[in-house]
C-alpha positions in Angstrom: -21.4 -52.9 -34.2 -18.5 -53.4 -36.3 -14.4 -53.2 -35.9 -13.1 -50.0 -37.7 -10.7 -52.0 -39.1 -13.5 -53.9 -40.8 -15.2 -50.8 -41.8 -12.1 -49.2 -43.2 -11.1 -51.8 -45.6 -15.2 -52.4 -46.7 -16.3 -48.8 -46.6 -18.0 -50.3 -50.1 -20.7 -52.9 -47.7 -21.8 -49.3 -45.7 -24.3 -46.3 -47.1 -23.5 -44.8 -43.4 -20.9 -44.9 -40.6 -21.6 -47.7 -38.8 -21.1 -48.2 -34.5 -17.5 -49.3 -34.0 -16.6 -51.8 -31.3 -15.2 -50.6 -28.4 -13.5 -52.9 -25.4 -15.1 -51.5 -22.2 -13.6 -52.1 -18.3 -16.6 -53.0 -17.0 -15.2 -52.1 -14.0 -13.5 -49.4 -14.8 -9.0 -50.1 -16.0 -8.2 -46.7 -12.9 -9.7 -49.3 -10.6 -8.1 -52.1 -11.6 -11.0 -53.6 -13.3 -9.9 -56.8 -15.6 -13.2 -57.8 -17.1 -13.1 -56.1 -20.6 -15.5 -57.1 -23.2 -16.2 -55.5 -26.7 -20.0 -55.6 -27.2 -21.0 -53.3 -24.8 -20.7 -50.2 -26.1 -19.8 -48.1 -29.2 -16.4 -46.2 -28.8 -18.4 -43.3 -28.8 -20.5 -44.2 -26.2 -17.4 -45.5 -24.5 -15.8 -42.5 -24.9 -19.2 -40.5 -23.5 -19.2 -42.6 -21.0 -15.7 -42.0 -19.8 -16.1 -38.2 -19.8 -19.6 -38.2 -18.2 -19.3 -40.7 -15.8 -15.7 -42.6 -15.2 -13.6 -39.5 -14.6 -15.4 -38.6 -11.9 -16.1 -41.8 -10.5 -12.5 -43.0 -10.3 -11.4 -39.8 -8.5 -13.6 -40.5 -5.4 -11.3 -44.2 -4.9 -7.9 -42.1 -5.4 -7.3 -42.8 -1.3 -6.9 -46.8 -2.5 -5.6 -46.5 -5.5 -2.9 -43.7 -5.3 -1.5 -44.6 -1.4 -0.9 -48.5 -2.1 -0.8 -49.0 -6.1 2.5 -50.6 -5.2 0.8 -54.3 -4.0 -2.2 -53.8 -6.6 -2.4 -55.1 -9.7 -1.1 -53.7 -12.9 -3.8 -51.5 -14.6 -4.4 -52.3 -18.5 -3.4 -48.9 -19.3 -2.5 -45.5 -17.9 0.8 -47.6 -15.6 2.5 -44.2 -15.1 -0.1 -41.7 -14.1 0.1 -39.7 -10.5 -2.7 -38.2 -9.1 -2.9 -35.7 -6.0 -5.3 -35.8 -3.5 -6.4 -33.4 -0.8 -6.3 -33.8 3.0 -5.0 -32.6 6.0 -2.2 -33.2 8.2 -3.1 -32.9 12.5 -0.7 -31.7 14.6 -1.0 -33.0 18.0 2.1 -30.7 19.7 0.0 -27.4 18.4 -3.4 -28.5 18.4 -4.5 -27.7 15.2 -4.5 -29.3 11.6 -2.6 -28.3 8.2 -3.6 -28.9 4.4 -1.9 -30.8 2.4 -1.6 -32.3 -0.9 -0.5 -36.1 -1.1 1.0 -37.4 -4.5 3.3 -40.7 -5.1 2.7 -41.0 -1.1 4.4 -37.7 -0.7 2.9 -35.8 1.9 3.3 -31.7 1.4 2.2 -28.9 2.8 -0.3 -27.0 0.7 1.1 -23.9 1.9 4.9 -23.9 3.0 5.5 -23.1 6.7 9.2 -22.6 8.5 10.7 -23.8 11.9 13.2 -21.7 13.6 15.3 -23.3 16.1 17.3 -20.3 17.9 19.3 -22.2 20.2 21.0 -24.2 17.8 20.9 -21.6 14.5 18.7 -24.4 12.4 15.5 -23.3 10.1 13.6 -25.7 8.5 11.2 -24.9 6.1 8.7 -27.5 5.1 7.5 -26.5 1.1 7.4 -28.1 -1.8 10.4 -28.4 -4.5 8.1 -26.5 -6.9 7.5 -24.0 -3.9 10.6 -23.8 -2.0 12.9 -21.9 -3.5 10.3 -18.7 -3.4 9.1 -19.3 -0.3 12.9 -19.2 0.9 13.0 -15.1 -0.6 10.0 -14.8 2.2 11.5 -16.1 4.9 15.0 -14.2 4.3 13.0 -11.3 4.4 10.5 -12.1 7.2 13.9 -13.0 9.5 16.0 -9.8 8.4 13.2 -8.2 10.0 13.7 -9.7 13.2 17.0 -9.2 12.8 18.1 -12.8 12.3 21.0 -13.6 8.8 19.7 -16.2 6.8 23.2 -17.3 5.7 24.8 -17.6 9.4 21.7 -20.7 9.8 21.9 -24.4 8.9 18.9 -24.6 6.6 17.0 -28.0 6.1 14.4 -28.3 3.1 11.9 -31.1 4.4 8.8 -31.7 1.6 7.5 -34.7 3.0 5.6 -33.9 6.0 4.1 -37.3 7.2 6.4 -37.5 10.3 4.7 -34.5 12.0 1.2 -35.7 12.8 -1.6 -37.7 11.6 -2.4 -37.8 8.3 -6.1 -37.8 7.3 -7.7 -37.8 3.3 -10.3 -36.4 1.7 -12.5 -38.5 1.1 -16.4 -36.6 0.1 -15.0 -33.4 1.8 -15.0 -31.1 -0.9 -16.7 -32.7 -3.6 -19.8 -31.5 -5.3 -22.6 -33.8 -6.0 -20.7 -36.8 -4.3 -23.4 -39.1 -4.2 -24.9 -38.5 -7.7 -21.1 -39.4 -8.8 -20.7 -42.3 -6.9 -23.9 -44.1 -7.5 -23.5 -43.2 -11.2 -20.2 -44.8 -11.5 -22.3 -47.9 -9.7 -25.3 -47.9 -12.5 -23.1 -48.0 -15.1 -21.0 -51.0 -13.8 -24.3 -52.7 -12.9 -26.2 -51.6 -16.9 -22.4 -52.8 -18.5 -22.4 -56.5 -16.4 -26.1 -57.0 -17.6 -25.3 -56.1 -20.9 -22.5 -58.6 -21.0 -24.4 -61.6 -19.4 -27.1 -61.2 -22.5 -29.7 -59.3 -20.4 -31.3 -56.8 -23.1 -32.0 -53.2 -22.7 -35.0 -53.4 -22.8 -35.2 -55.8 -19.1 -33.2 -52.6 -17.6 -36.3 -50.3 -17.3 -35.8 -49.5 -13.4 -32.3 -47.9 -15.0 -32.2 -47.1 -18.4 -34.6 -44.5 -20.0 -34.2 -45.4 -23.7 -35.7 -43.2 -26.3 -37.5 -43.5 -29.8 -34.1 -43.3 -31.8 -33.0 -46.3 -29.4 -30.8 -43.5 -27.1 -30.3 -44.8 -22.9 -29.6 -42.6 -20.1 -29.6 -43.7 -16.9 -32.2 -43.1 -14.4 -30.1 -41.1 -11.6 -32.6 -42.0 -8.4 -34.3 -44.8 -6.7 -32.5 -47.7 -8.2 -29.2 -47.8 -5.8 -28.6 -48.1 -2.6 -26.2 -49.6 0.2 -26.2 -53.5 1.2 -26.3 -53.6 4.8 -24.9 -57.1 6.2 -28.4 -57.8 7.8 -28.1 -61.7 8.3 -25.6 -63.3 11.0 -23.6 -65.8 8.4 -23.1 -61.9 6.6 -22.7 -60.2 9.3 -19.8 -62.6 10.8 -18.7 -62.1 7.2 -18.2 -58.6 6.7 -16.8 -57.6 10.5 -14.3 -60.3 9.8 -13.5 -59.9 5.8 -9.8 -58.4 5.9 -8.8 -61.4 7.7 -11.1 -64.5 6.4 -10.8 -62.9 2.9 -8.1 -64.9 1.0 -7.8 -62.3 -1.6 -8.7 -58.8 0.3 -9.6 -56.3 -1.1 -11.7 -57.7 -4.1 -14.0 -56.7 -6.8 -17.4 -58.5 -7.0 -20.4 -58.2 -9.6 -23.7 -60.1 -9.2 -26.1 -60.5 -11.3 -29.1 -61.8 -9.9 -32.8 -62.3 -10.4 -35.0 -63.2 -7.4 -38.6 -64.3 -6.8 -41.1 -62.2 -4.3 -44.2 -63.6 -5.0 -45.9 -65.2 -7.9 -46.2 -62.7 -10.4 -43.3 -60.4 -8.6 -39.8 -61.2 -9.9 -37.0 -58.2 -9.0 -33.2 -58.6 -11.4 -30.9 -57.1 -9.4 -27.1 -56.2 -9.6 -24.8 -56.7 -6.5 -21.5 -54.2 -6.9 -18.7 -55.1 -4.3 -15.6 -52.8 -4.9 -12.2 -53.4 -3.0 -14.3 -55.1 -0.6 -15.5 -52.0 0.9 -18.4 -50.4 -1.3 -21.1 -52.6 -1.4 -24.5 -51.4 -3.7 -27.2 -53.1 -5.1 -28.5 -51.6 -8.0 -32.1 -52.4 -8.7 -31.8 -53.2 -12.6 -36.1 -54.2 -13.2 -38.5 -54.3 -10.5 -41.0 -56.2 -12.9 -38.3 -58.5 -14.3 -40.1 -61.0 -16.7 -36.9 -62.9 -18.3 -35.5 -66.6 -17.3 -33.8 -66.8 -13.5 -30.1 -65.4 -13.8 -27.3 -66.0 -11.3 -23.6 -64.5 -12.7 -21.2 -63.5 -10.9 -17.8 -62.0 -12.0 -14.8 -62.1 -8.9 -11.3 -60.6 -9.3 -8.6 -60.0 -6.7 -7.2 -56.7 -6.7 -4.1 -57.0 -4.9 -0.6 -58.4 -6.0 -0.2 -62.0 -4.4 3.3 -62.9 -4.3 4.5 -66.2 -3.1 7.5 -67.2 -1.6 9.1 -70.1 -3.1 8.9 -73.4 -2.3 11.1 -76.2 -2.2 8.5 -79.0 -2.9 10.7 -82.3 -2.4 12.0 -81.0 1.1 8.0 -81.0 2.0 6.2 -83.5 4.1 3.7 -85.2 1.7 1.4 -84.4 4.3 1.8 -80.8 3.6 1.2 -81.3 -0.2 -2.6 -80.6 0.0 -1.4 -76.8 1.5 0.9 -76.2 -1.4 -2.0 -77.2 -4.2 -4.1 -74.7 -2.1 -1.8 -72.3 -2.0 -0.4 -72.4 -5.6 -4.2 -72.8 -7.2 -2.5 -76.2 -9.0 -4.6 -78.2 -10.7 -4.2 -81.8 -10.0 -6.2 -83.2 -12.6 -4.2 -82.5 -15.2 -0.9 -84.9 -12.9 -0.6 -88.3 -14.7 2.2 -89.8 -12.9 1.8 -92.9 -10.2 4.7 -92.2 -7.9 5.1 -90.1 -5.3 8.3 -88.7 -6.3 6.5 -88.0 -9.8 3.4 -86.0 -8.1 6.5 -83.8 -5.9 7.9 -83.3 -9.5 4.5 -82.1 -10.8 4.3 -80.1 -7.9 7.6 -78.3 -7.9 7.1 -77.5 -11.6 3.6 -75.8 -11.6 5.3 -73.7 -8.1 8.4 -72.9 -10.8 6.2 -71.8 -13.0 3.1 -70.1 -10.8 1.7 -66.3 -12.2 -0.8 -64.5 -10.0 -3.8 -64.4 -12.2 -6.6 -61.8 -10.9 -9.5 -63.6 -12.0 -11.0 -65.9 -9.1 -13.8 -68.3 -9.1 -16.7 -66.4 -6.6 -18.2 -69.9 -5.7 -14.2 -71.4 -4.4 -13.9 -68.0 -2.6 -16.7 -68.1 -0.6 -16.9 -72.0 0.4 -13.7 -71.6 1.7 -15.1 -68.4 3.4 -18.4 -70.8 4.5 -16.1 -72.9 6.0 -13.5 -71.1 8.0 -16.9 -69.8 9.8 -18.1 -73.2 10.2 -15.1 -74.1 11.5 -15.0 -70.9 13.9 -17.8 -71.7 15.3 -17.0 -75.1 16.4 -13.7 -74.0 17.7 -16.1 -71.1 20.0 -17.2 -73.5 21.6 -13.9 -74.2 23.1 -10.8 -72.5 24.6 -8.4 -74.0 22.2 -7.9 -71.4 19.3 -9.0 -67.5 20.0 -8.8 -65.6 16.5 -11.1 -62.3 16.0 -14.0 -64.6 14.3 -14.0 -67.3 17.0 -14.4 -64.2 19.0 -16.9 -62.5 17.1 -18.8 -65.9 17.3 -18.7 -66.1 21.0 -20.5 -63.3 21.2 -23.8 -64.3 19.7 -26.7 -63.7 22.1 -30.2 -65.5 22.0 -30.9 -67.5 18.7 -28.5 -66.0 16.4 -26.1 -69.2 17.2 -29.3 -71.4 16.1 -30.0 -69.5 13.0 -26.3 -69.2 11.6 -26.1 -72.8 11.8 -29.5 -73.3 10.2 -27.6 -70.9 7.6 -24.5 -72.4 7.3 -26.3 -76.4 7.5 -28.5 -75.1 4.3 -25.7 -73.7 2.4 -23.2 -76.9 2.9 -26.5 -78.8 1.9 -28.1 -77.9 -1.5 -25.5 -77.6 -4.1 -27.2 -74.6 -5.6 -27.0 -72.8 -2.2 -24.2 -70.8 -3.7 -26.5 -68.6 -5.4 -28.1 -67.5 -2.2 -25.0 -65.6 -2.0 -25.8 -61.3 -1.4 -29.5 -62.4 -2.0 -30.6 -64.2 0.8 -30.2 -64.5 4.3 -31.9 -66.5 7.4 -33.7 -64.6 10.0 -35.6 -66.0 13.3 -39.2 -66.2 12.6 -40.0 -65.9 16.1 -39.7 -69.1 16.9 -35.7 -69.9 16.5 -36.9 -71.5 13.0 -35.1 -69.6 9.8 -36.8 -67.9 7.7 -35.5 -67.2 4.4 -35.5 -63.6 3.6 -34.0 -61.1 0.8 -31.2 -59.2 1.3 -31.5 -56.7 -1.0 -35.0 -56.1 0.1 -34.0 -55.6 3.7 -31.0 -53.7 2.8 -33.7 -50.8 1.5 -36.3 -51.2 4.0 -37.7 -48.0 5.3 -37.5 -50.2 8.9 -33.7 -49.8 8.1 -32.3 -46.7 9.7 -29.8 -44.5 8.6 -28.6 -45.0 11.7 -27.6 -48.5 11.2 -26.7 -48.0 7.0 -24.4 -44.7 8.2 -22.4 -47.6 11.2 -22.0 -50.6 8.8 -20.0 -48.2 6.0 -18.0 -47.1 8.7 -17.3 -50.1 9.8 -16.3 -51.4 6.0 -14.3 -47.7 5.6 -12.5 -48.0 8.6 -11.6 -51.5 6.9 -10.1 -50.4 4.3 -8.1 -47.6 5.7 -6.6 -49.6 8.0 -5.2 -51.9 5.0 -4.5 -48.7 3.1 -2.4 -46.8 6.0 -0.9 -50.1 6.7 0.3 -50.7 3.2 0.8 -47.3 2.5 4.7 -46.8 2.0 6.6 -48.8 -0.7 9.4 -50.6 0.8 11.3 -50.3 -2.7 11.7 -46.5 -1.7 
C-alpha cells in the first residue's frame, strides 16, 4: 500500500492503481476507539468495512454512547452527530408502558398523547416540537366534541417525558440478526489488532477465509464467544469492576497465544469494550507462530481533576498526588524539597487527560486493592463492597485466590496470565492452572451461567449510564 498523495504525484512508478493507505480505528472512532494505525487496510477495504460491518455494529452501543457522551472522550471525528434510539417509557400510575424515542437525552413520546385537567382548565399535551403543532389541530377537535374551547384552557407543551415513569432502552429488542452484528463488529476488531501486532493472514485461519486472488472474509461462526469470569481472583474482579476500576468504563484488546499441549498451541484475541462486553475471539486453533502477549488499554471516560495546591500538601501526601496526576518522577532533578513541590505543582499546572493507559499498571493496582481486601476481610475495620464480596468465600476459594494472587505478585511475567489463565482447586485445595478462554466455551458451561454473568456486567453499565445520564451543563 501506498499514500495517494504518493501515487498522485508518481502516477509515472505505477502500470496500475495501486492500494492506498487508509488509517483504521481499530476500535472503531463512534466508540471512542483511539488506536488508529495505517497498515491495516486499504481505504477501500476501510471503506467496505465501514458499510458492512461498523455501521451496524456501533448502533447496538448507542445506549452508552448517545445517553452519557458528555464525560466520554472526544471522538476523532463525527463530534456533532445525534443519534435516536428506541425504547419505552413505564408508567407506574396507569400500569402500562409508552414508546418513545430518546435523542440528545431527550426523552419523547413516539406518539403524542394529552392530559386534561378539568378542575383547574389546564391540557398538557406531551408531543414533539416537530409533532406538536399538528397534533394540537387533533386535540382542538377531539375536545370541541366534548364540548370543551380550546382557547378558554392554559395549555402546557411538555416534549421531554422522562419525569413520568421509568425509562427503559432498546437494547436487541428490535434488531434483526443481532448477534451476527455484534460478533462481527468483535472479529473485525480482533482480525485488525492481529494485523497490527505483525500476526500475518495467513495465522488467522479459524477467522479469515482468504481466496486465490488474496481476498479475506470473515468466518461468521464458531470463532467468538463470551468470557465468563470462571476463576475467583476474576470473579472478585468483575462483580467489583465499576468501583476497583480506576478508569471505568475501559476498552481492552489482547492478543494472546497459549499452550494446551505439545503440539496444541491456540492465538487468541481477548475484546473488552466499556468494560462490559467481554469476547474472545478464537483467531487459529492450530497456531504455529512465536508466543505473543499484546495488549492495547484505553480509558474511555473524561477524567477531570480538581486542582491542586501542591505546596499547601503534607509531603507525606506527595506519593497520592504523583498517583493521581500519572507524574513521572524520573524525569525531577532537583535535591530539595521545596524543588520536588515545585516539580510537582508544575506537571499538576500543566496535567492533560490522555486516554491511553498501560494494561500491566492498571491491573497491579487492581491485583492489589484485592490483596489488600482480603486482608482487611479478615477484620471488622474497613467494610467496602469487595471486602464484602471476599467475606463471602465458602470452602477453598479463599486458599486458591491467594494461591492466585501469591503467583501473580511472584513471577514478573505473571502479567500475561491476565484473561488467559485462572487457578482452580484440583481437588485437593492445591491450584491448578487452567485456561480461561477454554473454560469460558466449555460445553460444561451453561447458558445458564453465560446468560447471569452478562447480566450482571449489563446491569453494570446501566447503572453508570442512568447515573451519568443528564449533563449538568444543561
Amino acid at each position: 500500500m501506498v499514500t495517494e498523495e504518493y501515487y498522485k504525484t508518481n502516477r509515472d512508478q505505477f502500470t496500475t492503481e495501486p492500494k492506498f493507505n487508509h488509517y483504521e480505528h481499530i476500535i472503531q472512532n463512534a466508540l471512542f476507539g483511539r488506536l488508529k494505525p495505517n497498515n491495516i487496510l486499504c481505504k477501500q477495504c476501510g471503506n467496505d468495512a465501514s458499510t458492512d460491518i461498523d455501521k451496524d455494529f456501533v448502533t447496538l452501543f448507542h445506549f452508552i454512547t448517545e445517553t452519557i457522551k458528555h464525560v466520554l472522550i472526544k471522538k476523532d471525528h463525527g463530534k456533532g452527530s445525534v443519534n435516536t434510539m428506541k425504547g419505552v417509557l413505564f408508567d407506574k400510575e396507569l400500569a402500562r408502558k409508552r414508546d418513545i424515542m430518546i435523542r440528545d437525552n431527550i426523552v419523547a413520546p413516539k406518539e403524542p398523547f394529552y392530559d386534561y385537567d378539568a378542575t383547574n382548565s389546564i391540557l398538557t399535551i406531551y408531543a414533539t416540537k416537530v409533532r406538536a403543532k399538528q397534533y394540537t389541530s387533533v386535540v382542538r377537535e377531539e375536545l370541541k366534541e366534548k364540548g370543551i374551547d380550546y382557547d378558554q384552557l392554559k395549555v402546557e407543551f411538555v416534549e421531554d417525558i422522562s419525569h413520568l415513569g421509568a425509562v427503559g432502552i432498546f437494547f436487541t429488542e428490535g434488531i434483526e440478526n443481532f448477534h451476527q452484528k455484534l460478533t462481527d463488529g468483535f472479529r473485525k476488531i480482533a482480525a485488525g489488532f492481529a494485523t497490527y501486532s505483525g500476526v500475518e493472514r495467513s495465522q488467522l485461519k479459524n477467522l479469515l477465509e482468504i481466496d486465490g486472488d488474496g481476498k479475506a472474509e470473515f468466518i461468521s461462526s464458531g470463532n467468538v464467544f463470551p468470557f465468563v469470569a470462571v476463576g475467583i481472583v476474576d470473579q472478585q474482579i468483575e462483580i467489583n469492576r465499576p468501583d476497583i476500576e480506576r478508569h471505568y468504563p475501559s476498552h481492552t484488546i489482547i492478543l494472546f497465544s497459549q499452550k494446551l499441549a505439545e503440539d496444541v498451541q491456540h492465538l487468541y484475541c481477548y475484546v473488552d469494550l466499556f468494560s462490559t462486553f467481554q469476547y474472545y475471539v478464537l483467531l487459529n486453533d492450530d497456531y504455529k507462530g512465536e508466543m505473543i502477549y499484546q495488549s492495547y488499554h484505553q480509558a474511555t471516560a473524561v477524567e477531570s481533576k480538581p486542582w491542586t495546591d501542591v505546596r499547601m500538601t503534607r509531603p507525606k501526601y506527595f506519593n497520592i498526588i504523583v498517583d493521581d496526576y500519572q507524574i513521572d518522577t524520573s524525569k525531577y532533578k532537583g535535591t530539595t524539597l521545596t524543588e520536588y513541590a515545585n516539580f510537582l505543582q508544575d506537571a499538576v499546572d500543566k496535567y492533560t487527560f490522555i486516554p491511553a493507559l498501560s494494561l500491566k499498571e492498571q491491573v497491579d493496582r487492581i491485583m492489589d486493592i484485592v490483596m489488600q481486601s482480603y486482608t482487611a476481610a479478615q477484620t471488622e475495620i474497613i467494610n467496602t463492597p469487595l471486602v464484602d464480596s471476599l467475606k463471602k468465600l465458602k470452602k477453598t476459594d479463599p486458599i486458591i485466590l491467594l494461591q492466585e494472587l501469591s503467583a501473580y505478585f511472584e513471577d514478573p511475567e505473571a502479567f500475561q496470565t491476565f484473561r488467559t489463565s485462572f487457578f482452580e482447586d484440583d481437588g485437593s485445595g492445591i491450584g491448578e492452572i487452567m485456561s480461561t478462554p477454554i473454560a469460558s466455551s466449555d460445553s460444561f458451561m451453561t447458558k445458564a451461567v453465560m446468560r447471569a454473568y452478562c447480566t450482571m456486567k449489563f446491569n453494570q453499565m446501566s447503572e453508570f449510564v442512568f447515573s451519568n445520564t443528564k449533563d449538568p451543563k444543561k
